[in-house]
KEDODREN-143964 format. One record per residue (C-alpha): residue in one letter; x, y, z. Coordinates in steps of 0.05 Angstrom, whole numbers, padded with zeros to 5 digits, always signed. Layout:
aXYZ...
//
This chain:
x-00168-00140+00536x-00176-00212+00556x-00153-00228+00485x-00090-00190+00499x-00086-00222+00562x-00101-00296+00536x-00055-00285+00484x+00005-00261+00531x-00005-00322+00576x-00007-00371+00512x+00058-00345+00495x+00086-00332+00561x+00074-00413+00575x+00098-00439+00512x+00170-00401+00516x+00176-00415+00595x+00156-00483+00597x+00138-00511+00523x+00201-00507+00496x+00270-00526+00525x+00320-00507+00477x+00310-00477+00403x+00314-00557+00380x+00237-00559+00404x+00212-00495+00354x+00166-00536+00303x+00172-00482+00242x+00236-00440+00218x+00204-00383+00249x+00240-00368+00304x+00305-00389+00289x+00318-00371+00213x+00383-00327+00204x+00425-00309+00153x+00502-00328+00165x+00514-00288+00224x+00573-00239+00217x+00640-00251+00228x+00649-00200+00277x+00584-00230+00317x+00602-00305+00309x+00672-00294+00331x+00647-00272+00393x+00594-00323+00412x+00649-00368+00433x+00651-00329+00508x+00565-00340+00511x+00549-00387+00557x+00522-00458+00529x+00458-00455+00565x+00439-00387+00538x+00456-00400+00471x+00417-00466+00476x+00359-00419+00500x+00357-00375+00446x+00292-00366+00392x+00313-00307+00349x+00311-00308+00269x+00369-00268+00262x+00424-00218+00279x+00388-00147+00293x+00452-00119+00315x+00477-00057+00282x+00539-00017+00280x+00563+00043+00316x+00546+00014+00388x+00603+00033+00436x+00585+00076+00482x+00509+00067+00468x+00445+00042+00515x+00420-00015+00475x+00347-00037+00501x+00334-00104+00478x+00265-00117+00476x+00232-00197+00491x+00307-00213+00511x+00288-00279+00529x+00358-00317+00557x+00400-00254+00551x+00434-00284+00480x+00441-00217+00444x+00444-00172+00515x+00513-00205+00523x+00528-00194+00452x+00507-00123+00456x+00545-00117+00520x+00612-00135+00480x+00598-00086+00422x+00579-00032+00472x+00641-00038+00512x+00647-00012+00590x+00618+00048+00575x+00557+00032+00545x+00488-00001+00572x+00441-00059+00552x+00380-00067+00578x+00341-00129+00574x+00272-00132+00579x+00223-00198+00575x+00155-00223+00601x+00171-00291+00621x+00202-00312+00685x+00239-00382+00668x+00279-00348+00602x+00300-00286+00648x+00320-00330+00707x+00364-00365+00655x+00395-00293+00632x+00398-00275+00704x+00436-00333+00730x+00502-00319+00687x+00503-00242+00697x+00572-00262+00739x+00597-00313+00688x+00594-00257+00633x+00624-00203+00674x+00688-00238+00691x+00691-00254+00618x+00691-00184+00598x+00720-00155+00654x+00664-00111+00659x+00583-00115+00674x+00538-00068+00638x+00476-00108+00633x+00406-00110+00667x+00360-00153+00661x+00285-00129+00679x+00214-00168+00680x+00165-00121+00637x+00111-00131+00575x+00141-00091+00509x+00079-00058+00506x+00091-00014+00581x+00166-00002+00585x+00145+00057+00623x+00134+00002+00686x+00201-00028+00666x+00228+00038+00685x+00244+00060+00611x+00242+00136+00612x+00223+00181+00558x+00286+00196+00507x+00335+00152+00543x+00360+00093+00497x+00404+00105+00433x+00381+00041+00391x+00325-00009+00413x+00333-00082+00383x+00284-00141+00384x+00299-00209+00348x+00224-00246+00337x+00184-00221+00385x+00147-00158+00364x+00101-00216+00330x+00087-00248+00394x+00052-00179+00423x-00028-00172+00415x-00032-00091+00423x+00032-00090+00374x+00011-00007+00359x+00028+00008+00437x+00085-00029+00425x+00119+00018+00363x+00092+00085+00410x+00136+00056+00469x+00189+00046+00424x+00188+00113+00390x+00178+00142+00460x+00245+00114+00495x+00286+00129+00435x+00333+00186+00441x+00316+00230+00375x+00359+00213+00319x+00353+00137+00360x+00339+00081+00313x+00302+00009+00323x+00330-00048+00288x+00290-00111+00292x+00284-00179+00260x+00215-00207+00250x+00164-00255+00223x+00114-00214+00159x+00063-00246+00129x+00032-00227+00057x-00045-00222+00082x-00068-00214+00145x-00075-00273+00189x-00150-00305+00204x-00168-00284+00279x-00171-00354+00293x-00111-00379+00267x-00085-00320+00302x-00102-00340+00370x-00077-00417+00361x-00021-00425+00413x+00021-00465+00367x+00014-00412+00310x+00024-00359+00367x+00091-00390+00395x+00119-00404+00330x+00120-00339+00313x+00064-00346+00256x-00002-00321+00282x+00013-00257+00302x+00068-00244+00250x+00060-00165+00222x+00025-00155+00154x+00070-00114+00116x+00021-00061+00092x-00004-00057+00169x+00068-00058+00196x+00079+00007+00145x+00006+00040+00178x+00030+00030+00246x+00092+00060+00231x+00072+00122+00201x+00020+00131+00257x+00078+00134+00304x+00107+00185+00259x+00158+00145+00233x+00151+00155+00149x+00208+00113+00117x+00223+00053+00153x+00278+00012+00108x+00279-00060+00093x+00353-00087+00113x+00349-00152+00089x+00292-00204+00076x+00286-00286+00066x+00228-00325+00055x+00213-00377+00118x+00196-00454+00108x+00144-00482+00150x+00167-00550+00160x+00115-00581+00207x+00062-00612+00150x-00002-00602+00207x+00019-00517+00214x+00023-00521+00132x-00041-00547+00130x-00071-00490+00177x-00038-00439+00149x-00003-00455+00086x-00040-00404+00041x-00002-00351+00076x+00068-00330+00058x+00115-00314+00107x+00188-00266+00110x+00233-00265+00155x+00258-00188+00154x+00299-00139+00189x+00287-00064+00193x+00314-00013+00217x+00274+00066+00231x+00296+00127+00260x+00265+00170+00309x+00278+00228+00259x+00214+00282+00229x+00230+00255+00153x+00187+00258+00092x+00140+00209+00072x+00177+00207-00002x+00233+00213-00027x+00254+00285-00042x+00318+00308-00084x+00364+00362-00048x+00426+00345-00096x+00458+00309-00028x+00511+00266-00035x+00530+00223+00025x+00610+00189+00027x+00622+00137+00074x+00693+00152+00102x+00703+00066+00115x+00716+00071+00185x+00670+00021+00222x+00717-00034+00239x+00677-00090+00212x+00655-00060+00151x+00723-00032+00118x+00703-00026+00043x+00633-00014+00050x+00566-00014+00097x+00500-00032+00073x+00446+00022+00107x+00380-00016+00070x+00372-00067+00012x+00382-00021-00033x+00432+00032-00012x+00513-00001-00003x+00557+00054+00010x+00622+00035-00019x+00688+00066+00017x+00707+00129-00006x+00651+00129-00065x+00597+00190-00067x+00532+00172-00068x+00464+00215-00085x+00422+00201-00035x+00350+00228-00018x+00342+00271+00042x+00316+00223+00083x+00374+00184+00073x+00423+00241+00082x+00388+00259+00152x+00390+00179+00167x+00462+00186+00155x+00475+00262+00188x+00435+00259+00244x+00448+00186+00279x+00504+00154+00306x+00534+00145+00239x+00545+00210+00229x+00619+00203+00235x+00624+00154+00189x+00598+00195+00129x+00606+00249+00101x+00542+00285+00073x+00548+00351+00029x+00483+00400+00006x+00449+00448+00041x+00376+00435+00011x+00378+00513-00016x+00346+00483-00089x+00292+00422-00089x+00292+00381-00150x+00230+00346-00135x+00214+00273-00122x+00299+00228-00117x+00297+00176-00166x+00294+00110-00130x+00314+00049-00154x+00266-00012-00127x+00281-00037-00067x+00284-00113-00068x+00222-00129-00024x+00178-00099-00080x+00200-00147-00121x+00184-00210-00073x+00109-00229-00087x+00099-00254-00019x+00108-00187+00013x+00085-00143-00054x+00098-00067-00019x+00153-00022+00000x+00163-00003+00079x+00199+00055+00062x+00195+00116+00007x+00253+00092-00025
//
């Protein structure tokens, strides 16, 4: 516990008072991103300066199919992607932003108004609370649709309470979609509990093979690998601590859904019907299933009830009624079991 507590306060200091703007990071940790998407960069234009210039993600863990939807945001830091999500949710919907450390939320705080007249509406709260007891936030059981976190599951020490609060707060058929720092190996405890490593998102970052226990233990089976890019460390003194580690930068998404823990064959075949604004010709669901407009697909059952029994359901259309098993679905290889710095599959397929 005063581990936990030691590391909290190492990481509470460095993102309150260490850094001042994302310029300060030492490491491509925490700010790594692919090309963010047209529909998301055309809309950081309304974002105030100062929360933008506040910002430590390493990426864009902002799905599809959010109007209407309570978004929890979890380590929210300067409010960045709570005022993105309050765009793609529209009036009707709900962010929540939760984070531990009091200078980054009184920078989110302070432009609730400046947002709101923007978008002529203000659906977003802000709330001082740990990740790992978002029942003392105030985050009831089977309330939020989709929870998002952009680099800061890494930063938690008690990271399996963490996934159970998650998993508890999600609505079923809910789905977390986070970016985050993996490593290859697990990390030395003492490298672990550097404050530099710590704040850069390094020490602490999950070890894939651990991130797919902790999963499972949560009852979450088939977690799916969205995308995935290895990270530079830049700094030559953190290379020289912890060079012999290799590092990802990945996002993944999971559904609170009771699916298999392999892929089974029903004969399902799941049509996307092309009708997500931003994705007209096709929408990628995991690195290794792009659903092209108007094309059937066979997909495993876990995919069919990821598809069926979310959100996205009206954007696809999935035929079979599992009457006649064919045994195990012939996967092809997802593309993170082909990287040798993370060498294993989060999900079945």
């Amino acid at each position: 516990m005063a581990d936990a507590h030691e590391s909290l306060d190492a990481v509470r200091h460095y993102y309150g008072e260490v850094l001042r703007s994302s310029a300060d990071l030492q490491t491509s940790a925490c700010c790594l991103a692919d090309a963010m998407p047209r529909h998301l960069a055309a809309l950081l234009g309304d974002i105030h300066p100062e929360v933008r210039d506040r910002f430590y993600g390493c990426g864009s863990p902002l799905p599809s199919a959010l109007d209407g939807a309570t978004v929890l945001d979890l380590g929210c830091g300067s409010g960045r992607d709570c005022y993105l999500l309050s765009r793609l949710v529209g009036a009707q919907g709900r962010v929540i932003g939760v984070d531990m450390t009091d200078e980054q939320l009184a920078v989110a705080r302070r432009h609730v108004g400046y947002h709101a007249d923007k978008y002529g509406y203000g659906n977003v709260d802000f709330r001082h609370g740990y990740i790992e007891d978002l029942e003392a936030a105030g985050i009831a059981d089977d309330s939020v649709d989709v929870v998002v976190s952009n680099c800061v599951l890494n930063l938690s020490p008690d990271k399996a309470r963490v996934f159970r609060e998650i998993f508890r707060v999600l609505k079923p058929g809910g789905e977390l979609y986070f970016s985050d720092v993996f490593a290859d190996r697990r990390i030395p405890a003492a490298l672990a509990r550097d404050p530099l490593l710590l704040g850069e998102c390094l020490g602490g970052a999950l070890y894939v093979e651990d991130f797919r226990r902790l999963m499972a233990q949560v009852g979450c089976l088939d977690a799916r690998v969205v995308t995935s890019a290895p990270l530079a460390i830049n700094n030559p003194d953190i290379e020289r601590m912890i060079g012999f580690v290799r590092f990802h930068s990945m996002t993944i998404r999971a559904f609170k859904l009771p699916l298999e823990d392999r892929c089974e064959d029903f004969g399902e075949v799941a049509t996307y019907l092309g009708t997500l604004p931003e994705h007209p010709h096709a929408y990628v669901l995991d690195d290794h299933h792009r659903f092209e407009a108007g094309r059937p697909m066979l997909v495993c059952g876990n995919t069919a009830d990821m598809l069926r029994r979310s959100r996205y359901a009206p954007h696809f259309r999935v035929t079979g009624d599992r009457s006649t098993h064919f045994g195990l679905f012939d996967c092809s290889t997802p593309a993170i079991a082909q990287t040798p710095s993370v060498g294993a599959k989060t999900g079945c397929c």
